[in-house]
C-alpha positions as CSV (number, residue, x, y, z in Angstrom):
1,X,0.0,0.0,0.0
2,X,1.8,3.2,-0.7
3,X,0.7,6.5,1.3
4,X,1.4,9.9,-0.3
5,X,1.8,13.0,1.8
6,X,-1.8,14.0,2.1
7,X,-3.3,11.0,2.3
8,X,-5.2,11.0,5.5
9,X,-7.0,7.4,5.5
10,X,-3.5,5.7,6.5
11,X,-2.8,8.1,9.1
12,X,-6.0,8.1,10.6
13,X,-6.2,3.9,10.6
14,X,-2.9,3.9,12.5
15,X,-3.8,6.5,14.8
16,X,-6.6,4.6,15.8
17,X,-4.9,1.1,16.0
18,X,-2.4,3.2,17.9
19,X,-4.8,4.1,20.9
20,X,-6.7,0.4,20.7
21,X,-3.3,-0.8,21.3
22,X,-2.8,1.5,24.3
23,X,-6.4,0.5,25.7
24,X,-5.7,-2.9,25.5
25,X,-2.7,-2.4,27.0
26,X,-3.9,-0.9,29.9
27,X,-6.8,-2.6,30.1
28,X,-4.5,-5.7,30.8
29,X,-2.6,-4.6,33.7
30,X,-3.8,-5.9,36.8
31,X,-5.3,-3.4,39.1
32,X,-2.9,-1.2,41.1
């Protein structure tokens, strides 16, 4: 897949994986 500088869709996808990612991650620490 290429991405050319402007082109949002990529950047938005991987934003969003980004901060699942980060969710999940917290989501499986055990409670502090």
């Amino acid at each position: 897949m290429t991405v050319k500088p402007g082109d949002t869709r990529f950047t938005a996808n991987y934003e969003e994986q980004q901060r699942n990612v980060a969710e999940f991650n917290r989501n499986r620490q055990p409670a502090a």
